[in-house]
C-alpha positions as CSV (number, residue, x, y, z in Angstrom):
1,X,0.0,0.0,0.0
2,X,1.4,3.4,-0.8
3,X,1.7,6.3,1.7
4,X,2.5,10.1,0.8
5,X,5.3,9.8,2.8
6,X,6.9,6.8,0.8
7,X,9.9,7.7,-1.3
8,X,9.5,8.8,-5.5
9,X,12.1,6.3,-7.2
10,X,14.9,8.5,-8.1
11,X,13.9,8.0,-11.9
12,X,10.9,9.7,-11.5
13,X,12.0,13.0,-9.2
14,X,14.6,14.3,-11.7
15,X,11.7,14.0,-14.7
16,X,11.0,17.7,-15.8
17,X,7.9,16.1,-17.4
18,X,6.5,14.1,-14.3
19,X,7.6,17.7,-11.9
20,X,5.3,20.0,-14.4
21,X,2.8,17.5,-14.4
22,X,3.0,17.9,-11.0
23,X,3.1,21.5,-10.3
24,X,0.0,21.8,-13.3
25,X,-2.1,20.1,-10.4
26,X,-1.4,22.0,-8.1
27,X,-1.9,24.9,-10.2
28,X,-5.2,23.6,-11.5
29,X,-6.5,23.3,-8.0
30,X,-5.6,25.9,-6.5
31,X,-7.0,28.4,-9.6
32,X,-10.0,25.9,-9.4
33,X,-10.3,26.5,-6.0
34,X,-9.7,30.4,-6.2
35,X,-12.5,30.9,-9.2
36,X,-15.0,27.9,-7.3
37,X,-15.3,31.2,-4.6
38,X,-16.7,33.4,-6.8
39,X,-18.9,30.6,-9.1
40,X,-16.5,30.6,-11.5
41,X,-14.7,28.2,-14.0
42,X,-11.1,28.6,-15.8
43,X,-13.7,28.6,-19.0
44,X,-15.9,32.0,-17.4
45,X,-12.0,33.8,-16.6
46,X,-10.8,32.8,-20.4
47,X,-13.7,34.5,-22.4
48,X,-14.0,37.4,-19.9
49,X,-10.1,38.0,-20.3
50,X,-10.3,37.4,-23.9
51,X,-13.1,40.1,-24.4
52,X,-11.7,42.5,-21.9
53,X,-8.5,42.5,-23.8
54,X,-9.3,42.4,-27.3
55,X,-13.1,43.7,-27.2
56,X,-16.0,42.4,-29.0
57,X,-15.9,39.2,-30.7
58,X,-17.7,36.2,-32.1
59,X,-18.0,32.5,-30.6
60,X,-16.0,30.8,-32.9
61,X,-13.0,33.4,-32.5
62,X,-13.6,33.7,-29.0
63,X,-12.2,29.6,-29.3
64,X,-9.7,30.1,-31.5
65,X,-8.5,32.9,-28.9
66,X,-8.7,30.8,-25.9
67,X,-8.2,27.2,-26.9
68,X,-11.8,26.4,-25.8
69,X,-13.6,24.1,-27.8
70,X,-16.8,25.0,-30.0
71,X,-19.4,23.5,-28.1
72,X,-17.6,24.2,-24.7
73,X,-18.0,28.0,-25.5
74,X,-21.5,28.4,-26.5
75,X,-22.4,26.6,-23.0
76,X,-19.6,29.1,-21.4
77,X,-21.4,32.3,-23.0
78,X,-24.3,31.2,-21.9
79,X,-23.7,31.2,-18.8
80,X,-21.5,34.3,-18.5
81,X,-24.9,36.0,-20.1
82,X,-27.5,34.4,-17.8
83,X,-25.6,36.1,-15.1
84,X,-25.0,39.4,-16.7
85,X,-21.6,39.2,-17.5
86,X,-21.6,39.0,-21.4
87,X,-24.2,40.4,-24.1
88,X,-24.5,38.2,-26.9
89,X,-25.9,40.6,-30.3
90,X,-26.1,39.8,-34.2
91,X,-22.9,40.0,-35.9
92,X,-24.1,43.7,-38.3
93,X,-21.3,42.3,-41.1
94,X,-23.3,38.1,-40.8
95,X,-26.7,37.9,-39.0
96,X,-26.2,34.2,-38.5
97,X,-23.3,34.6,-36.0
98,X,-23.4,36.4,-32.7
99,X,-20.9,39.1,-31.7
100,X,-20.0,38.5,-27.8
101,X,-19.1,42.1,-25.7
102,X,-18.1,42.0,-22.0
103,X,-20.9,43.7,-19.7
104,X,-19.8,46.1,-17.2
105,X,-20.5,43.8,-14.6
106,X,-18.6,41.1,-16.2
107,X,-15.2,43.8,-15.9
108,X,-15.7,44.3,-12.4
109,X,-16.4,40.4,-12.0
110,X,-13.2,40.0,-14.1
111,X,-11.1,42.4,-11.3
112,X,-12.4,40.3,-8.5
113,X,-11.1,37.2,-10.2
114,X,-7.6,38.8,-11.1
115,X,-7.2,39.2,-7.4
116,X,-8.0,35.8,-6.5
117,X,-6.0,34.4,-9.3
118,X,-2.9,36.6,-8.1
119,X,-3.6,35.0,-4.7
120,X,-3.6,31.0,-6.3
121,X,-0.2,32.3,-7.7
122,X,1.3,33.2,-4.7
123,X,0.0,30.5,-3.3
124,X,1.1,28.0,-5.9
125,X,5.0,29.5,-6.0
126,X,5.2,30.4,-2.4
127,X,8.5,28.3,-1.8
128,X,10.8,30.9,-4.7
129,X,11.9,34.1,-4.7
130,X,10.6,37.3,-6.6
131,X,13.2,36.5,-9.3
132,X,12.4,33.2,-9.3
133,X,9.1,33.3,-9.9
134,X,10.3,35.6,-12.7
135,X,13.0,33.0,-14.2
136,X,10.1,30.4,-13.9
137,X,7.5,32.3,-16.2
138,X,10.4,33.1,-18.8
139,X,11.8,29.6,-19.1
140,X,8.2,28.0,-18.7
141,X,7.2,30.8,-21.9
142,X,10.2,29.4,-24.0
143,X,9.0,25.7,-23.4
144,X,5.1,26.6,-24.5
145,X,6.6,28.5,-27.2
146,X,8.8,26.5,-28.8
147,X,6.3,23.7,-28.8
148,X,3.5,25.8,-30.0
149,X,5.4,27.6,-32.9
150,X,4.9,26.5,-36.5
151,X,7.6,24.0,-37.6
């Protein structure tokens, strides 16, 4: 039977894949945790951030933008509009698509969740430094970057 406690075979601890698998739980926990306060999903933060940041837009380049998938985001805008956060209106250039524009509710409710998201941060790199934290974003960027650029 396995314990926390027990030892990681030395294989395994020196594994940059297994120790970002790792911290992403951690991560995905604690930012589930932080948005679960406020009745919030990593889906409701992405679309508000997205339209906050880059205004106005429709469904389908609201997934392009955020990596959410096509039915995922019509349930997501949904939501974000029941409560006030979104308005959904015809697209004026193609009446068959909808043009999605971030309420002024859903910009305060964005704030709110900045804060708690700084705080899952701090939470989730608590044990480095300033400059660590710092080195950690830049080399983590390269890795997603180089993995995510066209070849």
């Amino acid at each position: 039977m396995e314990r926390a406690q027990d030892p990681i075979p030395h294989r395994l601890r020196g594994l940059p894949s297994r120790l970002i698998n790792g911290v992403a739980m951690s991560a995905n926990r604690l930012v589930d945790q932080a948005l679960g306060g406020a009745g919030l999903r990593r889906y409701h933060y992405s679309l508000l951030a997205a339209l906050e940041e880059f205004g106005p837009a429709s469904q389908a380049a609201l997934g392009r933008r955020t990596g959410i998938d096509r039915s995922d985001i019509v349930a997501t805008v949904n939501e974000l509009a029941g409560r006030g956060l979104v308005e959904r209106s015809p697209d004026p250039d193609d009446r068959r698509r909808n043009v999605i524009t971030v309420t002024a509710a859903g910009a305060r409710q964005l704030e709110e969740l900045d804060g708690l998201l700084a705080e899952a941060q701090d939470a989730l790199l608590a044990a480095l430094t300033a400059g660590e934290r710092e080195q950690l974003v830049g080399l983590l960027t390269r890795v997603i970057d180089h993995h995510t650029a066209p070849h």
